[in-house]
C-alpha positions as a Python dict, from the first residue, in 0.01 Angstrom:
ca = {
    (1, 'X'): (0, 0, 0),
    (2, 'X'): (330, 153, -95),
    (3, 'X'): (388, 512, 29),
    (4, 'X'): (346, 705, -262),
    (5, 'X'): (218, 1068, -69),
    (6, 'X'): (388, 1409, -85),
    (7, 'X'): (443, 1667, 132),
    (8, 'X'): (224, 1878, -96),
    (9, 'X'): (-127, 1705, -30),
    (10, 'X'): (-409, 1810, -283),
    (11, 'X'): (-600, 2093, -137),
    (12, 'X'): (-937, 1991, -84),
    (13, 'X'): (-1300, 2077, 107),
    (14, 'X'): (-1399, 1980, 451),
    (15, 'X'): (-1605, 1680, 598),
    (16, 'X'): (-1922, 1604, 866),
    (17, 'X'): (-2002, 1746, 1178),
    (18, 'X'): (-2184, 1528, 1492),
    (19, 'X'): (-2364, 1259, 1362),
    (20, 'X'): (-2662, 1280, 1650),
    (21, 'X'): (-3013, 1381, 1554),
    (22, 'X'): (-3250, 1375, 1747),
    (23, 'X'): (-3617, 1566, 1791),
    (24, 'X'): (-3468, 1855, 1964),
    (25, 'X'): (-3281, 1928, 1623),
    (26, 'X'): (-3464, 2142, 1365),
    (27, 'X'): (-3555, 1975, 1051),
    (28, 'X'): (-3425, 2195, 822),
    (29, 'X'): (-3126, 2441, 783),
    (30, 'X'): (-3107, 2740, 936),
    (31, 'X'): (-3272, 3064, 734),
    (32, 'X'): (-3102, 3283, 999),
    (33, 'X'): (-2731, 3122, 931),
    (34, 'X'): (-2773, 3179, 578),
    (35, 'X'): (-2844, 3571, 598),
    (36, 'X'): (-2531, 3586, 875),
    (37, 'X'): (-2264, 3345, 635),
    (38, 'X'): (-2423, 3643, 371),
    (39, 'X'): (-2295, 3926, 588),
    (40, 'X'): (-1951, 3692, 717),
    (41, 'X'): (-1884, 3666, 332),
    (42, 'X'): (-1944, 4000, 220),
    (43, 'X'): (-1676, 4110, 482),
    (44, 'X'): (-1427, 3812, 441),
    (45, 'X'): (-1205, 3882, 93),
    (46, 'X'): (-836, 3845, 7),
    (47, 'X'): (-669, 4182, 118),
    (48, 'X'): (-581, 4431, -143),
    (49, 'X'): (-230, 4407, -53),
    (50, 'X'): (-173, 4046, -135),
    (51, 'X'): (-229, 4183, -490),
    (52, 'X'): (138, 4222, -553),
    (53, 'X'): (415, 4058, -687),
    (54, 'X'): (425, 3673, -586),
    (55, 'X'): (34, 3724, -534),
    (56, 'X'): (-294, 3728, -630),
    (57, 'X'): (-401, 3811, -1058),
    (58, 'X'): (-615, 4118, -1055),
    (59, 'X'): (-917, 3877, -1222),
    (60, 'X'): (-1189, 4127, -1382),
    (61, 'X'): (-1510, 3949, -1505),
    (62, 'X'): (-1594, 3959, -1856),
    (63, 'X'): (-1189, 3870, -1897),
    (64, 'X'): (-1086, 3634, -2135),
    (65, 'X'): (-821, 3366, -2068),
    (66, 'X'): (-635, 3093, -2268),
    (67, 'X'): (-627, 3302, -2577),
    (68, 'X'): (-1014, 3325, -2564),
    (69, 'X'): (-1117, 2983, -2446),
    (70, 'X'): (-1254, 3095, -2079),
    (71, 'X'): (-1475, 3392, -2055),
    (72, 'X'): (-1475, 3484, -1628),
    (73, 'X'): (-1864, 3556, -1512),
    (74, 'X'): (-1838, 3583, -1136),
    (75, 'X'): (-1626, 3508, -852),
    (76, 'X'): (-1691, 3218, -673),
    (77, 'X'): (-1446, 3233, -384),
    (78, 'X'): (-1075, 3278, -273),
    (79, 'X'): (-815, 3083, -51),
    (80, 'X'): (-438, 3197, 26),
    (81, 'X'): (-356, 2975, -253),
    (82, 'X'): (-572, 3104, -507),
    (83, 'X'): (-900, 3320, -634),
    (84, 'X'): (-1168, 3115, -781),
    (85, 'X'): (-1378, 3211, -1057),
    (86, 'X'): (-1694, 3078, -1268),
    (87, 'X'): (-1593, 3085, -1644),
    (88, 'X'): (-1753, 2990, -1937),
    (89, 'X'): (-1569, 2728, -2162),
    (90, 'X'): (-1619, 2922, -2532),
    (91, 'X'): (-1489, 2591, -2695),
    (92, 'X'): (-1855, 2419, -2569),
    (93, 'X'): (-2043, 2690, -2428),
    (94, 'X'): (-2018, 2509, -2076),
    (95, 'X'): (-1949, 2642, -1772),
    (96, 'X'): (-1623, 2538, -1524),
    (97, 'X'): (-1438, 2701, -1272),
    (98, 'X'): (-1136, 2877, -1261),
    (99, 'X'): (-887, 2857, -1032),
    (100, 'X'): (-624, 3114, -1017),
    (101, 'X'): (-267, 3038, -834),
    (102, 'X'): (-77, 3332, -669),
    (103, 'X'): (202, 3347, -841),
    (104, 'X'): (513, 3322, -569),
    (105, 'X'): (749, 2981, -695),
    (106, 'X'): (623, 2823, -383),
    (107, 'X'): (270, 2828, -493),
    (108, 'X'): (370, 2749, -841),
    (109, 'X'): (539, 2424, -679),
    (110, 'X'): (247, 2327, -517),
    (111, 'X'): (30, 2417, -788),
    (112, 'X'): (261, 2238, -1051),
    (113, 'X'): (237, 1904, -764),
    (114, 'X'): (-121, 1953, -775),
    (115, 'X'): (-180, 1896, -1137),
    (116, 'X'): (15, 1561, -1139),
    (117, 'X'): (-129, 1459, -864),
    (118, 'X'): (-489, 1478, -1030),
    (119, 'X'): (-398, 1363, -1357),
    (120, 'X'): (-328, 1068, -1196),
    (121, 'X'): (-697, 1062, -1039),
    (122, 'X'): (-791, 1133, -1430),
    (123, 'X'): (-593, 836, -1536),
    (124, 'X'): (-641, 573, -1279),
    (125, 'X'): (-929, 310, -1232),
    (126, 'X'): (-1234, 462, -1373),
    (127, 'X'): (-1460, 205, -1280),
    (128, 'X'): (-1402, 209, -893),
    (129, 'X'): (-1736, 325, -775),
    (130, 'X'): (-1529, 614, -527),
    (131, 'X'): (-1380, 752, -879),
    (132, 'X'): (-1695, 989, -920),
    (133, 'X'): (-1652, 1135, -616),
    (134, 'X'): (-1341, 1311, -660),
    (135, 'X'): (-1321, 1639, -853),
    (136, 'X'): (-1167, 1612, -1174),
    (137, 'X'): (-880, 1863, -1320),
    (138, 'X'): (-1065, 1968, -1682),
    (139, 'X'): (-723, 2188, -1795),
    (140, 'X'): (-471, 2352, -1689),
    (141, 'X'): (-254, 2654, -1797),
    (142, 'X'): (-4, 2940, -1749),
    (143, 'X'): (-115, 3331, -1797),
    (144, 'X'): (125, 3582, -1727),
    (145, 'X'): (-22, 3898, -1568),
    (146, 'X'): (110, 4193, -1362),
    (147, 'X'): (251, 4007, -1091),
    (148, 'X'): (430, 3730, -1249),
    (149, 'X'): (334, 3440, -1406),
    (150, 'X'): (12, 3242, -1242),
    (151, 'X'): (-71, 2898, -1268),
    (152, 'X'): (-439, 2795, -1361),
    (153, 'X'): (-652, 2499, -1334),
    (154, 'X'): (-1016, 2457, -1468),
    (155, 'X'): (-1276, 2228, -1266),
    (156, 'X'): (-1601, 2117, -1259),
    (157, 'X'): (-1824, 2366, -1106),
    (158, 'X'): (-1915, 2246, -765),
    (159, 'X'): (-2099, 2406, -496),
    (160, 'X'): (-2068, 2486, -75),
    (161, 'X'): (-1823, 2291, 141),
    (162, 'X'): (-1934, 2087, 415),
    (163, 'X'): (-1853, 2392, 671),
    (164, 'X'): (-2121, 2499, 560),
    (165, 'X'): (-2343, 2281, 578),
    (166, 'X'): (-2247, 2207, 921),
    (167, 'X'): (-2362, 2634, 974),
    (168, 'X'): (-2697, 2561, 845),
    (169, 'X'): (-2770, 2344, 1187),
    (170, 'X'): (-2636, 2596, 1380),
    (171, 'X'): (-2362, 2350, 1451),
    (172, 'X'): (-2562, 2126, 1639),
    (173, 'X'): (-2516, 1845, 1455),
    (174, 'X'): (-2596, 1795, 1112),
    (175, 'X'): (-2871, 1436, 1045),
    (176, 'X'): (-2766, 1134, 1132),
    (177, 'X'): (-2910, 958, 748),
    (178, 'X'): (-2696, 1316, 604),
    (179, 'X'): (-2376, 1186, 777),
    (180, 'X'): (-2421, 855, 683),
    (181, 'X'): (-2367, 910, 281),
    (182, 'X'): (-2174, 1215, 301),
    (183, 'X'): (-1917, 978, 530),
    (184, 'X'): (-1971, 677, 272),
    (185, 'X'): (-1864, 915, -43),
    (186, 'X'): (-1596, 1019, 137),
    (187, 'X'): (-1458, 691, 252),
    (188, 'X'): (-1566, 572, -148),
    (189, 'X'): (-1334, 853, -286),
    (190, 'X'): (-1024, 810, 23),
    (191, 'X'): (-1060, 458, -141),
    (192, 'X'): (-1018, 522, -478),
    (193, 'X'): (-714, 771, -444),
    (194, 'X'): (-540, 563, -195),
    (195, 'X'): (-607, 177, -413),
    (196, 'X'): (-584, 313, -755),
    (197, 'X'): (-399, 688, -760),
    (198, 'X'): (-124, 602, -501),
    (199, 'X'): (-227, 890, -313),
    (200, 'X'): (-264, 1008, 61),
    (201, 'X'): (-485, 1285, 125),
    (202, 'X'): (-355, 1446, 397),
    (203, 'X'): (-588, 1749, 437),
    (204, 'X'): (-963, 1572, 528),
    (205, 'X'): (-1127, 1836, 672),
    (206, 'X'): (-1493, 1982, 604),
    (207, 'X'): (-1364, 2251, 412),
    (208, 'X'): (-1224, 2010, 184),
    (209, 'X'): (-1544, 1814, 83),
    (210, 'X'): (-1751, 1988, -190),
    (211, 'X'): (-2119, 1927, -261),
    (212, 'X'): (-2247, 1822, -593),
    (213, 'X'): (-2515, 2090, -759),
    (214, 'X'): (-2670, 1930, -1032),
    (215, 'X'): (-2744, 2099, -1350),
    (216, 'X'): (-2461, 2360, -1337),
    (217, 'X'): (-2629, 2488, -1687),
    (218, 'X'): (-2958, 2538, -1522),
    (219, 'X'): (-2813, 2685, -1187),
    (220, 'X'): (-2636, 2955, -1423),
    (221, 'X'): (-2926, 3033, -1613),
    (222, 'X'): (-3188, 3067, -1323),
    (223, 'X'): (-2917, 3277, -1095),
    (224, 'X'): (-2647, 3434, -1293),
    (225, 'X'): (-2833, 3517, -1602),
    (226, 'X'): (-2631, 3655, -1908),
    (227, 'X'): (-2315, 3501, -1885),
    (228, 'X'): (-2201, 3730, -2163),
    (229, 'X'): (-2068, 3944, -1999),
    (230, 'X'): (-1864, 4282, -2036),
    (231, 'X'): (-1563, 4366, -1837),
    (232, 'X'): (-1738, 4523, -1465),
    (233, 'X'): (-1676, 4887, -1403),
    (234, 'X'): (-1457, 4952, -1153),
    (235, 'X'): (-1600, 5224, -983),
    (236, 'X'): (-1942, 5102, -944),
    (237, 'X'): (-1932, 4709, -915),
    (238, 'X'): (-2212, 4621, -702),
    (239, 'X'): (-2035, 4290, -560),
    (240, 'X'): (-1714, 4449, -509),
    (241, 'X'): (-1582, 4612, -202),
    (242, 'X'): (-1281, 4901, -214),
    (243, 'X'): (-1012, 4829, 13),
    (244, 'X'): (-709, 5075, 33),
    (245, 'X'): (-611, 5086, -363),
    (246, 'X'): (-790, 4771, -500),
    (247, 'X'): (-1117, 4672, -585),
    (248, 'X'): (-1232, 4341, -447),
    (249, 'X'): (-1509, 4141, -625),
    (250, 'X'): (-1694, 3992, -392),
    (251, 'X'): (-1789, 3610, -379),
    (252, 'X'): (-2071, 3477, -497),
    (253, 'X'): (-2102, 3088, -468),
    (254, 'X'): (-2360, 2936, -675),
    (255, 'X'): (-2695, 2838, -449),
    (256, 'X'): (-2679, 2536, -223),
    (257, 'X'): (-2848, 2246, -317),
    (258, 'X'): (-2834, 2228, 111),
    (259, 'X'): (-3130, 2462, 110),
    (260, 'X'): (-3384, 2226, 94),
    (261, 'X'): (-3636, 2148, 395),
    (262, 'X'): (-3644, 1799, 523),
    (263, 'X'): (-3929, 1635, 677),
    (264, 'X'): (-3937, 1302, 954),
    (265, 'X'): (-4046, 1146, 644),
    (266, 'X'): (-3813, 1256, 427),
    (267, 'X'): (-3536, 1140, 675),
    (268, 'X'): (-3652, 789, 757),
    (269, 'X'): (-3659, 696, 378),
    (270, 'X'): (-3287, 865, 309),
    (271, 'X'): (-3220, 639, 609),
    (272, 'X'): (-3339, 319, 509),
    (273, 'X'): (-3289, 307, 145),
    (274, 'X'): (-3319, 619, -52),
    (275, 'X'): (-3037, 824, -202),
    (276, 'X'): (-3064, 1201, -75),
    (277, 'X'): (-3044, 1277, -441),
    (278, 'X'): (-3358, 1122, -522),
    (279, 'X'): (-3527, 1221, -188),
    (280, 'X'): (-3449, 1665, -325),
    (281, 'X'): (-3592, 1549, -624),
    (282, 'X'): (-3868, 1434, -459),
    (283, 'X'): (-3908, 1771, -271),
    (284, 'X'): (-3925, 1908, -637),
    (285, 'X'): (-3586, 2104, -546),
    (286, 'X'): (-3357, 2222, -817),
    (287, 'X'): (-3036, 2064, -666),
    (288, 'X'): (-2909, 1736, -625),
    (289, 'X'): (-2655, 1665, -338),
    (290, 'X'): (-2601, 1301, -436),
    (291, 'X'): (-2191, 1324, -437),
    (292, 'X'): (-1907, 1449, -214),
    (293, 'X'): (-1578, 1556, -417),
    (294, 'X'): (-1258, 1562, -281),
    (295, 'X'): (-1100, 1886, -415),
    (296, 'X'): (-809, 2156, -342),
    (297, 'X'): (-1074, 2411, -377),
    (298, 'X'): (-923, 2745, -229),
    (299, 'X'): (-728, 2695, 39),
}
């Protein structure tokens, strides 16, 4: 394969913890973790001061962007690269996300590298079966704000990383049928860039490896609500948090479809032949976790 990587890899979500599983391991994912990652997140934001020139674009939800196309609802996360944000696509009423570049020329470059480097994932081999399981790049854009010009990119919306899914067993290993197609999509989609794209990931990690949600549409409606919304008041933003001069918005990731119980039963089929997406559906859950995405996401 000729060596066709940068220096600039694409930014992407992690991978798997330990493989083992064994009867000692609870079932399910920790209810516990969850509440803690809750309290970890709350307290774990960009700092106000990064909000400068060569930084961050003071976001506000209910903000419009790309002459009116994307209407921002919440914030899903943040990186040192970027601030990530669930939009609304006005064009089709759909819903992406929004990824916001600092706007320092060095993050520019990278973000500029970026783009090319998925448009070549949009381009290439659409019929190799690891294609769906890397994130595609829906748009992309320039918006000039405050602190210079900022380079954005629009996504599907996906949800958690593999970090965390790694938390909800307590870090004690995640199970072993779990592993086992979270490793194959991976290896599916390092197959894909590398055969048909040209392109070496260089940044496999678990915080690099995003988890499929399902019905984004149906996610939104059950847990954000109105998605109209009007531009949050700065002084009394529920999900925001004052540090120094600036208000933070606070993340809110869209609900795990990692949430879900599993039983011994459950397991032994995902392990012998069924597809964990089927086996949620099974358990009636909302979510589907039936692809892994390799993705810049936010760091």
């Amino acid at each position: 394969m000729a060596n066709t990587s940068t220096s600039r890899s694409i930014p992407v979500p992690p991978i798997h913890s330990k493989s083992a599983f064994s009867s000692g391991l609870t079932l399910s994912p920790s209810d516990s973790s969850s509440s803690d990652d809750e309290v970890e997140n709350a307290a774990d934001e960009e700092d106000s001061e990064d909000y400068c020139k060569g930084g961050y674009h003071p976001v506000h939800v209910g903000e419009e962007y790309k002459d009116g196309r994307y209407t921002v609802i919440r914030k899903l996360g943040w990186g040192h690269f970027s601030t990530v944000w669930l939009s609304r696509d006005n064009e089709n009423g759909k819903h992406v996300a929004l990824k916001v570049v600092r706007s320092a020329a060095h993050y520019t470059e990278t973000a500029i590298d970026e783009i090319k480097l998925l448009q070549k994932v949009v381009e290439a081999g659409p019929d190799h079966p690891g294609r769906k399981h890397v994130v595609s790049l829906l748009d992309s854009f320039e918006h000039k704000g405050p602190h210079g010009n900022h380079v954005c990119m629009v996504f599907e919306v996906l949800g958690e990383n593999l970090l965390g899914l790694i938390k909800r067993w307590n870090h004690r290993g995640i199970p072993a049928p779990l592993v086992k197609q979270i490793a194959k999509q991976v290896l599916l989609g390092l197959d894909h860039l590398h055969r048909n794209c040209g392109i070496i990931h260089t940044d496999l990690k678990p915080e690099n490896v995003l988890i499929e949600i399902g019905d984004v549409e149906q996610i939104v409606a059950t847990h954000v609500g109105d998605t109209t919304p009007k531009h949050e008041a700065k002084t009394s933003n529920p999900n925001g948090r004052r540090r120094r001069r600036t208000l933070i918005t606070g993340s809110q990731p869209l609900p795990s479809p990692l949430n879900a119980s599993f039983s011994s039963s459950d397991l032994a089929r995902l392990n012998s032949s069924a597809s964990l997406n089927s086996m949620l559906h099974n358990n009636a859950s909302k979510y589907y976790m039936n692809r892994c995405f390799l993705f810049r996401a936010l760091s």
